[in-house]
C-alpha positions as CSV (number, residue, x, y, z in Angstrom):
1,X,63.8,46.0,-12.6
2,X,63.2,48.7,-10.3
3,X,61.8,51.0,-12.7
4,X,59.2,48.2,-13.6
5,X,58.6,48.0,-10.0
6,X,57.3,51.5,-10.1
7,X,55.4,50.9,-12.8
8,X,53.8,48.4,-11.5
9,X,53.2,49.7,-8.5
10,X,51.6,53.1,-9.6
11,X,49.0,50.8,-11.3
12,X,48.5,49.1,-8.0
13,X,49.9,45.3,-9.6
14,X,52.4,44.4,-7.0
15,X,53.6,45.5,-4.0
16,X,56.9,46.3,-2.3
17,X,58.7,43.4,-1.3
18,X,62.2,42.1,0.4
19,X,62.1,39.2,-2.8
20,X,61.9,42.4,-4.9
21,X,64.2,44.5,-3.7
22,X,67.0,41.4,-3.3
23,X,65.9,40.7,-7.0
24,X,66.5,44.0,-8.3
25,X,69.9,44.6,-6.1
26,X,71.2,40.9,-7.6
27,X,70.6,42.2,-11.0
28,X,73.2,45.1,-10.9
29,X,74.2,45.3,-7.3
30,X,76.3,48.4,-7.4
31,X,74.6,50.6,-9.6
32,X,73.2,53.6,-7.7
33,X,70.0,54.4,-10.0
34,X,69.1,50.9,-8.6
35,X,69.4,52.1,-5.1
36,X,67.2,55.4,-5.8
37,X,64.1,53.8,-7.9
38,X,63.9,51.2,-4.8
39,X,64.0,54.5,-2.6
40,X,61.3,56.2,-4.8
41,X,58.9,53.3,-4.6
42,X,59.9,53.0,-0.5
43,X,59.0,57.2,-0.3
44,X,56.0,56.4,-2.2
45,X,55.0,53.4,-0.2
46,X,55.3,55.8,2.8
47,X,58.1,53.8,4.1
48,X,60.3,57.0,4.8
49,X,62.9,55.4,7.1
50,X,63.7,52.5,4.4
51,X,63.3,55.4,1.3
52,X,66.2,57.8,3.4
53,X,68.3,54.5,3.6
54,X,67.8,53.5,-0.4
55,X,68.8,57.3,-0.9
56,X,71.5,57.0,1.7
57,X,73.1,53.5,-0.4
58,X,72.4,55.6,-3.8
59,X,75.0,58.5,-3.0
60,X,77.2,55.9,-1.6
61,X,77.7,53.8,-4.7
62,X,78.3,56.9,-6.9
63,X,81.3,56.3,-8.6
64,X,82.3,59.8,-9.2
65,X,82.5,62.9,-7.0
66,X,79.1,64.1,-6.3
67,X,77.5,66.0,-9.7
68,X,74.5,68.2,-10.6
69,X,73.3,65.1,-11.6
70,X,72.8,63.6,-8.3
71,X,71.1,67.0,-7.0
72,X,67.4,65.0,-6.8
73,X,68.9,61.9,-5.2
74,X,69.7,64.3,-2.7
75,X,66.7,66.2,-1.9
76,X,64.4,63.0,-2.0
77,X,67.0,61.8,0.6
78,X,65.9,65.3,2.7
79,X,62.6,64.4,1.8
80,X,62.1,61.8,3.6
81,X,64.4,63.1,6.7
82,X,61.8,65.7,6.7
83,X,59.2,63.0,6.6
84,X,60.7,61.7,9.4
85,X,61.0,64.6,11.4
86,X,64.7,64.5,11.4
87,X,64.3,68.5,10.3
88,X,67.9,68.9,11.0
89,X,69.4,66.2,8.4
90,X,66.8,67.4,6.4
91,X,68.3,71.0,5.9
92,X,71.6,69.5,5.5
93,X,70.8,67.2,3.1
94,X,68.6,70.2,1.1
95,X,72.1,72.7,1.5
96,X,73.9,69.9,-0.1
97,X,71.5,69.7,-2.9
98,X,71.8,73.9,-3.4
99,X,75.4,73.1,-3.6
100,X,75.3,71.0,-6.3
101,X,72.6,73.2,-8.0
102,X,71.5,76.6,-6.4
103,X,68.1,77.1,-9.1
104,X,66.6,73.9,-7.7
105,X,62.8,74.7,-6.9
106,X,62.1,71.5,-4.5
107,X,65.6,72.5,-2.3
108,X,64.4,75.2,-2.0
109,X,60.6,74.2,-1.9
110,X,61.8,71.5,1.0
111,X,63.8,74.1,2.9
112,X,61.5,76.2,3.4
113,X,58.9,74.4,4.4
114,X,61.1,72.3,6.9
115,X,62.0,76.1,8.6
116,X,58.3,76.3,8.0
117,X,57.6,73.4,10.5
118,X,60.6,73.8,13.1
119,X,58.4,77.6,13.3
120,X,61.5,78.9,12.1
121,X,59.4,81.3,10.3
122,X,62.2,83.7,9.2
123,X,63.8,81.2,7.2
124,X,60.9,79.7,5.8
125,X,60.1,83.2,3.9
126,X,63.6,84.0,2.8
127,X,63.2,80.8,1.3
128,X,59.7,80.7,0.0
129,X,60.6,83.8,-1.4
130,X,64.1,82.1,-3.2
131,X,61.9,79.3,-4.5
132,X,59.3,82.1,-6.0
133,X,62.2,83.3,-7.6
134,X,62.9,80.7,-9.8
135,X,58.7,79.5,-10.5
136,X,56.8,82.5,-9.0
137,X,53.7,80.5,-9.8
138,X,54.4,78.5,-7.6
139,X,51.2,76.7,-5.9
140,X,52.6,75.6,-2.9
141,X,55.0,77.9,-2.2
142,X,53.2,81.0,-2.6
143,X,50.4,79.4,-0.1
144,X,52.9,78.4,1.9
145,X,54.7,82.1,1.8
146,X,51.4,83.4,2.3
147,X,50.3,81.4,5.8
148,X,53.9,81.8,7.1
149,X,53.6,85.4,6.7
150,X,50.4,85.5,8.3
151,X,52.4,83.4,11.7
152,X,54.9,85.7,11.4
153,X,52.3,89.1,11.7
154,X,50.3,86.8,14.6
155,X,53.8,86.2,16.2
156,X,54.6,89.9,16.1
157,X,58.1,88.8,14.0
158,X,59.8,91.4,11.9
159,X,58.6,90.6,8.4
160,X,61.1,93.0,6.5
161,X,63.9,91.4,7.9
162,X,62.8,88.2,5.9
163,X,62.1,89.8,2.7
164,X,65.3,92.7,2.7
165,X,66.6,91.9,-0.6
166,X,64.2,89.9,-2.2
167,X,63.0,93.2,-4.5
168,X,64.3,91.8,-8.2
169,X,65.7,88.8,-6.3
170,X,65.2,86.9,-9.7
């Protein structure tokens, strides 16, 4: 149900409703990929706040300890944290995602760029540059890596400090 709901919504049929969501929930109430398609077509939708709580249900209903498998649940969950400007949730949530696999590109990707906008520029190019490492063309991130460098040399920051290390960091 609520993968037909995305469907449907990506070619602009129906739109997000409480019917829908109580109709896909009554179908299989505690199964989590439920939970995270609602929280998808929510993040989509631009409803951050009701995406982070989907997100938030999903990893609650997961029957097992937390797997590699549930690494995207949990960086759409930082997602929209960062969305809603809760940046520090939103690097917690992308550090539990590394944990449960460290060569993801959008944890990494996410990370970054929520450093990027707490002007935590330091962090955001160690990890621009760790994201680079896995997909060094990158689009975003190498722009990205490339304005917060430019901040950094406006700001008078120490740019070596960020990169020590990253030489063959792949």
């Amino acid at each position: 149900m609520a993968m037909e709901i995305c469907i449907q919504i990506h070619m602009g049929i129906v739109f997000f409703t409480p019917w829908r969501q109580i109709q896909a929930r009554a179908i299989c109430p505690s199964d989590p990929l439920v939970y995270n398609e609602l929280g998808v077509v929510a993040y989509h939708m631009k409803e951050y706040q009701k995406a982070a709580q989907w997100f938030e249900m999903t990893l609650v209903n997961v029957s097992s300890s937390m797997s590699e498998i549930w690494e995207p649940t949990v960086v759409n969950l930082a997602h929209a944290q960062r969305k809603l400007k809760m940046y520090q949730k939103a690097i917690s949530s992308y550090e539990k995602a590394l944990a449960l696999s460290t060569r993801s590109l959008s944890a990494y990707a996410g990370l970054a760029y929520t450093y990027h906008l707490m002007d935590n520029l330091d962090s955001a190019v160690k990890f621009y540059h760790k994201a680079l490492c896995l997909k060094p063309e990158d689009q975003f991130c190498t722009e990205m890596l490339t304005m917060a460098l430019e901040e950094q040399g406006r700001s008078g920051s120490l740019v070596h400090e960020s990169l020590c290390g990253y030489v063959g960091c792949c």
